[in-house]
C-alpha positions as CSV (number, residue, x, y, z in Angstrom):
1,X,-22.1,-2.0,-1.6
2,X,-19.3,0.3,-0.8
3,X,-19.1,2.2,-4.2
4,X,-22.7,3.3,-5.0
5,X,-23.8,4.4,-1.9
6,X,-21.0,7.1,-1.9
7,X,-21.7,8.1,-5.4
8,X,-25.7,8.6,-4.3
9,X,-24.6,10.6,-1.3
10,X,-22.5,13.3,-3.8
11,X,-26.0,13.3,-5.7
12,X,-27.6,14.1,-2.6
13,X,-25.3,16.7,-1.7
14,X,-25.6,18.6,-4.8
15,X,-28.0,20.3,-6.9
16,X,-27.9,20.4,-11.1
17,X,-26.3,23.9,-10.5
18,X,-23.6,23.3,-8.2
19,X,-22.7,20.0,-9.0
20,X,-18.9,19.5,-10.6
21,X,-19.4,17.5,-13.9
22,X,-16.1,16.8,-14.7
23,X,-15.1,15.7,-11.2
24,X,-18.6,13.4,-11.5
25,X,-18.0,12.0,-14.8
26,X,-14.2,10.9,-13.5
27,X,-15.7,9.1,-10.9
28,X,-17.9,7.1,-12.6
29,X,-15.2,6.4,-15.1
30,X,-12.9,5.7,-11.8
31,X,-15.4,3.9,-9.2
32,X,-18.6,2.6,-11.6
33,X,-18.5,2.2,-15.4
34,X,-15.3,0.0,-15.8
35,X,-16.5,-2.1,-12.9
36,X,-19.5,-2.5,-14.0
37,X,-18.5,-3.5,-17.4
38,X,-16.1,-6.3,-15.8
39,X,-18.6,-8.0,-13.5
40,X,-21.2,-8.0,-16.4
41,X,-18.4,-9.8,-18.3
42,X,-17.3,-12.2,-15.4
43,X,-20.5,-13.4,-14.7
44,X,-21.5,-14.2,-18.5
45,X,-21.8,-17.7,-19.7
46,X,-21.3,-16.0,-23.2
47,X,-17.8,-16.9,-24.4
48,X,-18.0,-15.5,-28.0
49,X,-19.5,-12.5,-26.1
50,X,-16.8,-12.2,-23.5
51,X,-14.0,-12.6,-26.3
52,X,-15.6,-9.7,-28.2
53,X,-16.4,-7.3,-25.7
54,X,-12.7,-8.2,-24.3
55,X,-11.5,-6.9,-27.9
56,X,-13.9,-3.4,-27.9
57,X,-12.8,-2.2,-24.7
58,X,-9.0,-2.9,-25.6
59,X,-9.4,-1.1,-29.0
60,X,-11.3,1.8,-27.4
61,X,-9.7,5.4,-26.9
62,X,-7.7,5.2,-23.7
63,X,-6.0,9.1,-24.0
64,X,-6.7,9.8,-19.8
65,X,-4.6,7.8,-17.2
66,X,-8.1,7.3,-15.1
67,X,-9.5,5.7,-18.6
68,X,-6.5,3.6,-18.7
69,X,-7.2,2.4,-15.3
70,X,-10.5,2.0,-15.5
71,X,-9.6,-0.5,-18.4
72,X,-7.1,-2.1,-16.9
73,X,-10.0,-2.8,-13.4
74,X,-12.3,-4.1,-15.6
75,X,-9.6,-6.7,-17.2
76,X,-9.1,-7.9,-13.5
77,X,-12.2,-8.5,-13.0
78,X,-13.3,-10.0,-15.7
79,X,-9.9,-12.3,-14.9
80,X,-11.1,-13.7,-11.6
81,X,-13.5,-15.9,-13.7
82,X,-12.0,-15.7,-17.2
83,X,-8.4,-15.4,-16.7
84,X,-6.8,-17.3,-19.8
85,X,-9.2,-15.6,-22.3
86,X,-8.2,-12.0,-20.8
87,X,-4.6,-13.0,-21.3
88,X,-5.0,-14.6,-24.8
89,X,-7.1,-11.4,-25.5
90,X,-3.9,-9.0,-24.2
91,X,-1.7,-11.0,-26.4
92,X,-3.5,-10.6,-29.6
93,X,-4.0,-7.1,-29.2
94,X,0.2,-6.9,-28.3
95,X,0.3,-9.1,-31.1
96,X,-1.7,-6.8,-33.8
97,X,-0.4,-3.5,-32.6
98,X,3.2,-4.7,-33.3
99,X,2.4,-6.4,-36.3
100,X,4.1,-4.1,-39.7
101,X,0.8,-5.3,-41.5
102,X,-1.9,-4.7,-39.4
103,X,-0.5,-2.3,-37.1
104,X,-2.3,1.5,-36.7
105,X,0.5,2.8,-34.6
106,X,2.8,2.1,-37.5
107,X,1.0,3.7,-40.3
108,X,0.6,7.2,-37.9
109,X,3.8,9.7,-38.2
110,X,6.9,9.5,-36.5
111,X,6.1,12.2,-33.8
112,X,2.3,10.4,-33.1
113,X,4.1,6.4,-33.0
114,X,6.5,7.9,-30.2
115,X,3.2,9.3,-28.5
116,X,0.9,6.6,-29.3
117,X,3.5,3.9,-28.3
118,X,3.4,5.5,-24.6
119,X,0.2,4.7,-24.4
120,X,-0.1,1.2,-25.5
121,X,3.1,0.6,-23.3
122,X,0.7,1.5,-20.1
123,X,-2.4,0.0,-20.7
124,X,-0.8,-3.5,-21.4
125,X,1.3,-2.7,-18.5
126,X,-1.6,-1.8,-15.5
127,X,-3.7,-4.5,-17.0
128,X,-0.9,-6.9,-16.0
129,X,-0.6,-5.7,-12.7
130,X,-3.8,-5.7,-12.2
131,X,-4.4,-9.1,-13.3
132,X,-1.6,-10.4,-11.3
133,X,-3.0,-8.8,-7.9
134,X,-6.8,-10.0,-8.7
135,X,-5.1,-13.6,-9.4
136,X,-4.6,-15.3,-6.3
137,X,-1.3,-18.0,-7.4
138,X,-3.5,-18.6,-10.9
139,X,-1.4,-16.5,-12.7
140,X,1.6,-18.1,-12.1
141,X,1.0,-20.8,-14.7
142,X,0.7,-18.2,-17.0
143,X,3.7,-16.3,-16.2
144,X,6.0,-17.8,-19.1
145,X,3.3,-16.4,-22.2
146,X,3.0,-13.0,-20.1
147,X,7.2,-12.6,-19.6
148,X,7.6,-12.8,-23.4
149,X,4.6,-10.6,-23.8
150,X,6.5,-8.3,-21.5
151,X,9.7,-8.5,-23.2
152,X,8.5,-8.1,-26.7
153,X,7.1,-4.9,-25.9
154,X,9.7,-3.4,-23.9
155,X,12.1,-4.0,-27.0
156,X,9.5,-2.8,-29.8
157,X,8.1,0.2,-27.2
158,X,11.2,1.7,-25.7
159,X,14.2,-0.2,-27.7
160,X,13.4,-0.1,-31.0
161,X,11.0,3.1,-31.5
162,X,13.9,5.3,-29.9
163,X,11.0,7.0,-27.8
164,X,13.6,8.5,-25.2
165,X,16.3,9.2,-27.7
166,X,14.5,10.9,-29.9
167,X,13.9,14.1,-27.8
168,X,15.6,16.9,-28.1
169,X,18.6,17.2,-25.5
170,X,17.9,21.5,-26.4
171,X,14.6,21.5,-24.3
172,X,12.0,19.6,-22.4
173,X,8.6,20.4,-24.0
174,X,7.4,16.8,-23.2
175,X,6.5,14.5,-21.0
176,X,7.4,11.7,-23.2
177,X,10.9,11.1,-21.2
178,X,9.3,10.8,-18.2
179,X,6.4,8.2,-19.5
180,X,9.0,6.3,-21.4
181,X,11.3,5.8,-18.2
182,X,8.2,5.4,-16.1
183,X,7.4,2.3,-18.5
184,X,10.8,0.7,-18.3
185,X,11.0,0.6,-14.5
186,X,7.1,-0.9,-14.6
187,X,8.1,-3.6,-16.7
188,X,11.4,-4.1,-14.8
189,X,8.7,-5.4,-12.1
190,X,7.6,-8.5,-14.3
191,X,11.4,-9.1,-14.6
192,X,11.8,-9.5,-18.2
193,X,15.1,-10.9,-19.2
194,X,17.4,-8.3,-20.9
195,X,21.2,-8.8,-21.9
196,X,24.0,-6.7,-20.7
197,X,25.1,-4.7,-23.6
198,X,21.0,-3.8,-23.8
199,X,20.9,-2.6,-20.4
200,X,24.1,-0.4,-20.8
201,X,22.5,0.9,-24.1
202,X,19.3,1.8,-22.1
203,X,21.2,3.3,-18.8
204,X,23.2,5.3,-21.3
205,X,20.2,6.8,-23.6
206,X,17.9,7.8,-20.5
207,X,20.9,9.3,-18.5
208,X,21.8,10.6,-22.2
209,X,18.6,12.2,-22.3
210,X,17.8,14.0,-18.9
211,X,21.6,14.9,-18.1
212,X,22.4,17.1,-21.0
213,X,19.7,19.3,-20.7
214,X,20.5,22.6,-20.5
215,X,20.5,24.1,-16.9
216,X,17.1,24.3,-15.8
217,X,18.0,29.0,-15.3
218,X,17.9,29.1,-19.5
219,X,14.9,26.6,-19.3
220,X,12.9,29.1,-17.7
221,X,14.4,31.8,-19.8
222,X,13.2,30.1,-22.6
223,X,9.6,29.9,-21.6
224,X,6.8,32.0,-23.1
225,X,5.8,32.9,-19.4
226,X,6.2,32.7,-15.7
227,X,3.6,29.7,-15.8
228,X,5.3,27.7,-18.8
229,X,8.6,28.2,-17.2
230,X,7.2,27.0,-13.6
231,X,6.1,23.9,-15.6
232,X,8.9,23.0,-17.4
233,X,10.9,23.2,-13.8
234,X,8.3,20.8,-12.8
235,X,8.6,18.8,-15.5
236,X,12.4,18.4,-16.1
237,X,12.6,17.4,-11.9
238,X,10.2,14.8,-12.1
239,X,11.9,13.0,-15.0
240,X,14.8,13.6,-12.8
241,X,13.3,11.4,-10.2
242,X,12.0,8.9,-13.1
243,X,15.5,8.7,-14.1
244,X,16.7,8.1,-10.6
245,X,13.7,5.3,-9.9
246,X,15.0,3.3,-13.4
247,X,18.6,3.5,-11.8
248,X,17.7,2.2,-8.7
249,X,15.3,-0.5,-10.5
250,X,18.1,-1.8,-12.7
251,X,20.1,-2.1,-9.3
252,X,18.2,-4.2,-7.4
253,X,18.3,-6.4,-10.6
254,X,21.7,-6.4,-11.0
255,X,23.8,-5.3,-7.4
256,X,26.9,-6.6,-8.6
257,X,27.5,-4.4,-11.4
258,X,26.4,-1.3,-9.2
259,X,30.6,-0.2,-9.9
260,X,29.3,-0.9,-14.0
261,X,25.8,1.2,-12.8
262,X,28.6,4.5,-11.5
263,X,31.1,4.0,-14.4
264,X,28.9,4.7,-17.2
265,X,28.3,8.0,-15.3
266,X,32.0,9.2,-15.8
267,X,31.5,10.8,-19.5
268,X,29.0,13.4,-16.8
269,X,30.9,13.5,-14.0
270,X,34.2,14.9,-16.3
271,X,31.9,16.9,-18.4
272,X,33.0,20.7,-18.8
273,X,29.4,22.1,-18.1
274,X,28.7,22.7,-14.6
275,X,24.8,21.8,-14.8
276,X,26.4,17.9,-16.0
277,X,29.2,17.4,-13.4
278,X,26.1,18.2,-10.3
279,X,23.8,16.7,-11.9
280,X,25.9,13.0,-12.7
281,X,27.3,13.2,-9.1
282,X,24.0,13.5,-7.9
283,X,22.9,10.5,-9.4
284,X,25.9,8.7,-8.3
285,X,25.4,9.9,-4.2
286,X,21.7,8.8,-5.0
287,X,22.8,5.2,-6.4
288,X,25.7,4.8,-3.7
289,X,23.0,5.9,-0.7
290,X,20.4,3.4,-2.1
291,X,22.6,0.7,-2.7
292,X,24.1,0.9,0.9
293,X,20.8,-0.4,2.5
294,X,21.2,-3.2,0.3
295,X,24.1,-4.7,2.6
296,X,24.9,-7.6,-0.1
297,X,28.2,-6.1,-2.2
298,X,31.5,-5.5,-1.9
299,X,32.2,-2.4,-1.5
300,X,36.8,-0.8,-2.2
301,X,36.9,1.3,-5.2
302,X,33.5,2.2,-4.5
303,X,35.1,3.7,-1.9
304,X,37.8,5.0,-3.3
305,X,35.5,6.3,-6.0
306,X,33.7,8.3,-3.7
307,X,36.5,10.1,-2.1
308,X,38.3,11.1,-5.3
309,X,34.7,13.0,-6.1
310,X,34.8,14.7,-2.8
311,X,38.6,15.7,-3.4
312,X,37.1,17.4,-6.9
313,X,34.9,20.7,-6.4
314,X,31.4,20.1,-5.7
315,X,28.5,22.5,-4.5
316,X,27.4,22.2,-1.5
317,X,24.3,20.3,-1.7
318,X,25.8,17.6,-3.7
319,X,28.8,17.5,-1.4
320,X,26.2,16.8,1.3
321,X,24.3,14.2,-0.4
322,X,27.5,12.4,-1.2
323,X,28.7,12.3,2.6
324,X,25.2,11.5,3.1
325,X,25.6,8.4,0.7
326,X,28.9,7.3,3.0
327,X,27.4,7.4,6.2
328,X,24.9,4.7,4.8
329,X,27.6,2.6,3.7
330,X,29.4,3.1,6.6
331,X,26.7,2.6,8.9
332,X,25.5,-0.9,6.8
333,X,28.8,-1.8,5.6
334,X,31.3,-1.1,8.9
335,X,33.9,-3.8,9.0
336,X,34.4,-3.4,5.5
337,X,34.3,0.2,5.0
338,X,35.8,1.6,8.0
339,X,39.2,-0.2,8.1
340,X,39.9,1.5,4.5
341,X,39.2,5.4,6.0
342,X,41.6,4.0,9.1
343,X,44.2,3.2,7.0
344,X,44.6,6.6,5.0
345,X,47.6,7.9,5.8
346,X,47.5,11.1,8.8
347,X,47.2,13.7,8.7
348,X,44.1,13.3,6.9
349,X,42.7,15.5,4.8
350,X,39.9,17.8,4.8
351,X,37.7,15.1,3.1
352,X,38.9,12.4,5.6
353,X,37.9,15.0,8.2
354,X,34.9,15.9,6.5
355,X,33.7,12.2,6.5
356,X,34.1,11.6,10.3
357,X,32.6,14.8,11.1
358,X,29.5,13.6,8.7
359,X,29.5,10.1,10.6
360,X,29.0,11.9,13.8
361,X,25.8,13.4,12.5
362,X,24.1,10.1,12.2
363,X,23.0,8.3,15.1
364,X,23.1,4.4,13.8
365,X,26.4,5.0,11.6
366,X,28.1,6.8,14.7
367,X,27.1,4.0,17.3
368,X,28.7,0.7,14.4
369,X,31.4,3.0,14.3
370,X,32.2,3.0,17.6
371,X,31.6,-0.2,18.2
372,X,33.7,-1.1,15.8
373,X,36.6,1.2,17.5
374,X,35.8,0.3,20.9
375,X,36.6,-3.7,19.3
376,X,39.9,-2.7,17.9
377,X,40.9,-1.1,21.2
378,X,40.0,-3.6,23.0
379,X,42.0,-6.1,20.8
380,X,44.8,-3.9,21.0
381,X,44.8,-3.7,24.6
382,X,44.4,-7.3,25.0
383,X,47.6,-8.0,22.6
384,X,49.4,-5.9,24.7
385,X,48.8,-7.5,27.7
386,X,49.5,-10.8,25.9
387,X,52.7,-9.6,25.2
388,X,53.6,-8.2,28.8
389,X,52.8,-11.0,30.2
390,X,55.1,-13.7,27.7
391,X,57.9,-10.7,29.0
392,X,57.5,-11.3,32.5
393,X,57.6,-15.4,32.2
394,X,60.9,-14.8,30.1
395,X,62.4,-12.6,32.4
């Protein structure tokens, strides 16, 4: 009702020669096809029918994200009515993709399995979601088979097919980082349960992975022209930001091992390359800012942590994004964080300067500051009175 009308009006709109046929073959794929696939399925009576057609579209070629989703829509759909035969139908085809015997992705090269696996990853992932969202509470009876669906293919997708640590740390050609960590924090939603050691092995590869690339100046050099080298400094900042959405993920799992989360940063953070050092500290401010709004962790060597890397030399915008990270926990963490800066021995240092000076730049963080002042003063002034007044009684 909503849908069809719209795509009729661009018809009307548009002759045969002006018309954009790519744009209105993506929105078919995106607003009609798939849809319509999934209601012909949901309101079948067929179930062999169902079950096969369930298969074909899963086995189909899936190489655009809008065919991916488009998939993944017409899973949902056919849920709402069908639900445990969509799930038993995702499971099989996780089950035959994985499997040494039967599995096509297996048989392909080394370079096409790391591409191939990408892919797969998503489309199992988005049908998921989508399912979940169509669902309505009847998923969650189902949420045990789809966890260790989940878990199997984050270990044979990411874990054990290497897709992250396999690229070269000389370049950035690829988008395959940035899928790979896009995929991790996705399934990270659905929760599946990972040990320790595993998720120190997969902070350390993807940090591994984007940090030691070489400064993104001799990236550019290294590009064939003005437009390749504009992409690849596209390209290596967004898996910069993947990189720093998996870290955060992993934190809200896990807050109290956030002091764990910045340790494993300290082979980057003492690096001798300059391009490592900013680039580790910047995770670090990014980690400490978002984990300050959490408000549920204790918080003194992370203090202490922070100011021994504002005592080393930093540039100036990662100087700034680390006072930045302070003043949030300083503004969310007051009581605990503020008696430790009052107790540094005078006279302070320029960091200790350059910390209050930072806290005076943000509203919220200066007003629980001097809240928290105003408090101690008063207290003081009260315990001095106290004490004046058991004098005069003696005397």
């Amino acid at each position: 009702m909503k849908e069809i009308p719209q795509m009729l009006q661009i018809l009307d709109d548009h002759t045969e020669e002006n018309l954009d046929q790519e744009e209105w073959e993506d929105r078919l794929l995106q607003a009609f096809l798939y849809k319509f696939f999934g209601f012909t399925l949901r309101t079948s009576r067929n179930m062999k029918l169902v079950k096969m057609m369930l298969s074909s579209i899963l086995q189909a070629i899936h190489e655009d994200l809008q065919e991916r989703e488009g998939i993944a829509v017409a899973l949902s759909i056919v849920s709402m009515k069908h639900l445990k035969m969509v799930l038993d139908q995702l499971q099989v085809y996780s089950a035959i993709l994985t499997d040494k015997g039967s599995s096509f992705i297996l048989k392909l090269t080394k370079e096409h399995q790391q591409r191939e696996w990408g892919l797969v990853c998503n489309i199992i992932y988005l049908s998921y979601s989508k399912i979940i969202l169509a669902s309505k509470g009847d998923i969650f009876t189902h949420l045990d088979d789809i966890l260790a669906v989940v878990l199997q293919h984050h270990r044979n997708c990411i874990v054990e097919k290497e897709l992250i640590r396999e690229e070269p740390l000389s370049s950035i050609s690829s988008s395959i980082r940035l899928r790979a960590m896009n995929i991790i924090s996705d399934f990270r939603k659905l929760r599946p349960l990972i040990e320790v050691e595993e998720r120190t092995e997969l902070l350390r590869t993807c940090r591994k992975s984007v940090l030691c690339l070489p400064p993104t100046e001799i990236l550019q050099k290294e590009a064939s022209s003005s437009q390749e080298a504009h992409t690849t400094v596209d390209l290596f900042r967004e898996t910069l930001q993947s990189l720093l959405r998996l870290m955060e993920t992993l934190t809200v799992e896990m807050p109290s091992r956030i002091q764990h989360c910045l340790e494993l940063l300290d082979t980057w953070l003492n690096s001798q390359k300059d391009n490592e050092r900013e680039r580790a500290m910047w995770c670090a401010a990014r980690i400490l800012g978002f984990t300050a709004k959490m408000n549920n962790f204790g918080i003194e060597e992370i203090v202490e942590g922070i100011l021994e890397r504002l005592n080393s030399q930093l540039e100036p915008n990662t100087k700034e994004e680390t006072l930045w990270a302070m003043c949030l926990l300083a503004g969310n963490n007051t009581h605990n964080v503020m008696p430790l800066l009052l107790n540094k021995a005078l006279p302070w240092d320029r960091t200790n300067l350059a910390l209050w000076k930072a806290f005076g730049t943000q509203r919220e963080t200066t007003i629980s500051i001097l809240q928290l002042l105003i408090g101690i003063l008063e207290q003081l002034h009260s315990t001095e009175e106290t004490k004046e007044m058991a004098s005069s009684l003696w005397r």
